[in-house]
C-alpha positions, 0 to 999 in steps of 0.5 A: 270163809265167804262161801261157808257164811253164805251157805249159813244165810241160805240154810238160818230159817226166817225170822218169825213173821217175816214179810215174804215176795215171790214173783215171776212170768210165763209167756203166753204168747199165741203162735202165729195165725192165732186170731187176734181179739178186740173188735168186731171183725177177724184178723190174724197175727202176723208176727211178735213185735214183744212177748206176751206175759202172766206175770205173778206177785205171791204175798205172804205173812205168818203164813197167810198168802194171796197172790196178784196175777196180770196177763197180757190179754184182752180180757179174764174169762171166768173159767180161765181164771178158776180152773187157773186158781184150781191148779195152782191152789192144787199146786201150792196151797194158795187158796183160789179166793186168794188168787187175783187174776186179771187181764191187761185188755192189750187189743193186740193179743189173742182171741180167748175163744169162748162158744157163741163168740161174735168172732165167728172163727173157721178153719187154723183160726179157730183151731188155734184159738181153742189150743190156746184158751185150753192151754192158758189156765196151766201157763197161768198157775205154773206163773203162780207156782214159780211166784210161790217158790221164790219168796223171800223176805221183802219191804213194801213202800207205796205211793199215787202218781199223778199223770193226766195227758195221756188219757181222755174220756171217750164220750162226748156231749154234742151239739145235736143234744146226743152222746157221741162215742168217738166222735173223731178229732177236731169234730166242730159238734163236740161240746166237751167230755161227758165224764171224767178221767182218773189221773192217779198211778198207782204204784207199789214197790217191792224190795228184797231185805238189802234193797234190791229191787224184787217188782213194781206194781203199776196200776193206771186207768186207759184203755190199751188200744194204742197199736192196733194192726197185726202184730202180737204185742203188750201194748205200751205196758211192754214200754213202761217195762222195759223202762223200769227193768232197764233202770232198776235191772233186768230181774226187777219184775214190773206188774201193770193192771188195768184200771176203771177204764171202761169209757177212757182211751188215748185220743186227743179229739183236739188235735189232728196227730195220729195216735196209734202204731208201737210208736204211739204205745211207746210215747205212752208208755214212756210218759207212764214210766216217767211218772212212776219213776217220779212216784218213787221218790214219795213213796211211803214204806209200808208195814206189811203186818198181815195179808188178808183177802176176801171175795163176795159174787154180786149177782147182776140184773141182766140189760133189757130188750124186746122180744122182737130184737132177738129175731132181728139179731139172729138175722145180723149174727152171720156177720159178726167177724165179718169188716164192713158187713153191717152198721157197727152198733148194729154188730154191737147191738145185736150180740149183745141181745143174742148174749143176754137171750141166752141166759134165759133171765139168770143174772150175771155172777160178778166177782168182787174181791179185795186183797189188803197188805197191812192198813195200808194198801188194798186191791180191788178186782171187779170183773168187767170194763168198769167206767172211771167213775165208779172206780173212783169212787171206790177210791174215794171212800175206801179207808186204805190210803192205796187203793188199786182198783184193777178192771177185768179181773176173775171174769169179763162179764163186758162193759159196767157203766155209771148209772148216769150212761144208760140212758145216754146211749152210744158204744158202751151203754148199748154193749152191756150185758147188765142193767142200769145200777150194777156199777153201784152194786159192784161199789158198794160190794168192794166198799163194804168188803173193803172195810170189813178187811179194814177192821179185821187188821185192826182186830189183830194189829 
């Protein structure tokens, strides 16, 4: 009698308009040797310390679908992302303008190999990082695909943390009347943080129809750099799901996204304690996973009425330079890849007006999208390492209560300061492929879609 009245519930269609959640993960972990991404000189992993992932959520309602994908990588660049979107549209009807894809920025992962890179690679490096930029977009639809097969009807609740002693602004006024970039711990000629820092985590959790926990997604603006060394690793989002997966149960899939993150990191300059190594992004990552488990007890149900999506290309006015700093940084270019080989600006300086001359005055093609669930949640993708500022003001102005903004998603296009941090200087500002007033551009784009999407739900509410 248990048996036949369980074959019954597997075979009863779904009530109409049932909301439905799909999730799952693909490893995309690269083989050893693979060259690891993040800085401006060349290593190679050594071994695993944890498994990379593109890990999926596949939305859908009344047959309308979206899908949210996060990689443990440095970054999304925009090919990967649109053959990944070709391939699994191909492969479950999801339209690729529906489809999220972003990396996470974890520091310890590999290498996505494009030509002209600053990594300079040679010999198994290179090789093995063409194999596995090649072979990405596959592993990223067959995560989207399994998604698409399990969905089943699910409950929504969401909710925003607060957590604010794991993060700090990493630019700094001086003494001297310069804005200093990392200027090291317990530096007497620090003044004080030259911007903020974005406190909120955001969270939304999924359940299936009995309650059980189907995903948690987590969103949080800091860099993930905490590790460093020679070992492939998530960084501490590997912490934070091992926490909720060991609390909620092993089938319960935790999604991180990398919020506007771009001048934020995890050093306290006002202490002498060394911060990194997988102890550090354990520490992290803990803190992080107690504030979501504080975040479930005042999370809101959502109704999931629609899921609906929209994606706009903003094109960027390209960073200026003089016609004398290309011969200049034709003559740094053998260095990149290389420890110590030149002044690190200069390596940053450098390739960045290579990148810029090369585009021969074509701006750049930035992605802006925005995925809504009911009237309530919004995701907001922008392609490149966003400053905090703009990301929260996104948030501040956007008419969803829970909005998620997710950084280096359908695209890398680099660093994208305020307005206010060009003139200012240091890391961020020299590295940026775009002018001054992209930032805002990209704000206003999300806004405006961000609305628009709004008052369609409305429309059909």
């Amino acid at each position: 009698m248990k048996r036949t009245l369980l074959l019954l519930l597997f075979v009863l269609p779904l009530a109409a308009g049932d909301f439905r959640l799909g999730q799952a993960a693909v490893k995309i972990t690269p083989p050893a040797g693979a060259p690891m991404a993040g800085y401006y000189h060349n290593r190679a992993a050594s071994g695993v310390h944890d498994d990379l992932f593109a890990k999926t959520l596949v939305l859908e309602k009344d047959g309308e679908k979206a899908a949210l994908v996060a990689c443990d990588i440095i970054g999304m660049p925009r090919g990967v992302a649109e053959e990944a979107r070709r391939l699994a549209e191909k492969e479950t009807g999801i339209p690729g303008a529906r489809i999220m894809i972003s990396g996470t920025h974890a520091h310890t992962g590999p290498v996505l190999y494009e030509e002209g890179s600053r990594y300079n690679l040679e010999g198994d490096m290179l090789r093995i990082a063409r194999e596995y930029i090649a072979a990405l977009p596959a592993k990223i639809a067959e995560s989207i695909k399994l998604a698409d097969s399990r969905l089943q009807p699910a409950k929504a609740a969401a909710g925003v943390g607060h957590e604010e002693s794991i993060s700090f602004n990493r630019r700094f006024f001086m003494k001297d009347g310069t804005v200093g970039w990392n200027p090291g711990k317990l530096n007497p000629n620090i003044v004080r943080p030259a911007g903020p820092i974005d406190p909120d985590v955001g969270v939304v959790r999924f359940e299936a129809a009995d309650g059980g926990p189907l995903a948690t997604y987590v969103n949080f603006a800091l860099h993930l750099d905490t590790v460093g060394g020679v070992e492939i690793s998530a960084d501490y989002p590997y912490t934070v799901s091992k926490l909720l997966g060991r609390l909620n149960g092993a089938d319960m899939l935790t999604m991180f996204t990398i919020g506007a993150a771009g001048n934020l990191n995890h050093i306290n300059v006002k202490t002498a304690a060394r911060q990194n190594g997988h102890g550090e992004a354990e520490r992290i990552g803990g803190v992080l996973a107690g504030e979501v488990l504080k975040t479930y007890t005042r999370l809101e149900d959502i109704a999931a009425a629609s899921v609906r999506s929209r994606s706009e290309i903003v094109r960027l006015p390209l960073a200026g330079h003089e016609p004398s700093d290309v011969e200049w940084a034709r003559g740094v270019a053998p260095k990149f890849g290389k420890p110590d080989a030149a002044p690190f600006l200069d390596l940053v300086k450098a390739f960045r007006v290579l990148d810029v001359e090369a585009r021969k005055g074509n701006p750049i093609d930035a992605e802006v999208q925005v995925i809504a669930l009911g009237d309530k949640v919004a995701w907001v993708g922008l392609p490149g390492e966003i400053f905090t500022e703009l990301g929260m003001a996104i948030k501040r102005a956007s008419p969803f209560p829970y909005t998620m903004v997710t950084e280096l998603a359908n695209g890398s296009i680099g660093y994208v300061p305020n307005r206010e941090s060009y003139p200012q200087g240091a890391y961020e500002a020299i590295s940026a492929r775009c002018a001054a007033g992209s930032g805002e551009m990209l704000v206003d784009t999300a806004l405006r879609l961000l609305r628009g999407l709004k008052a369609a739900g409305a429309a059909t509410n």
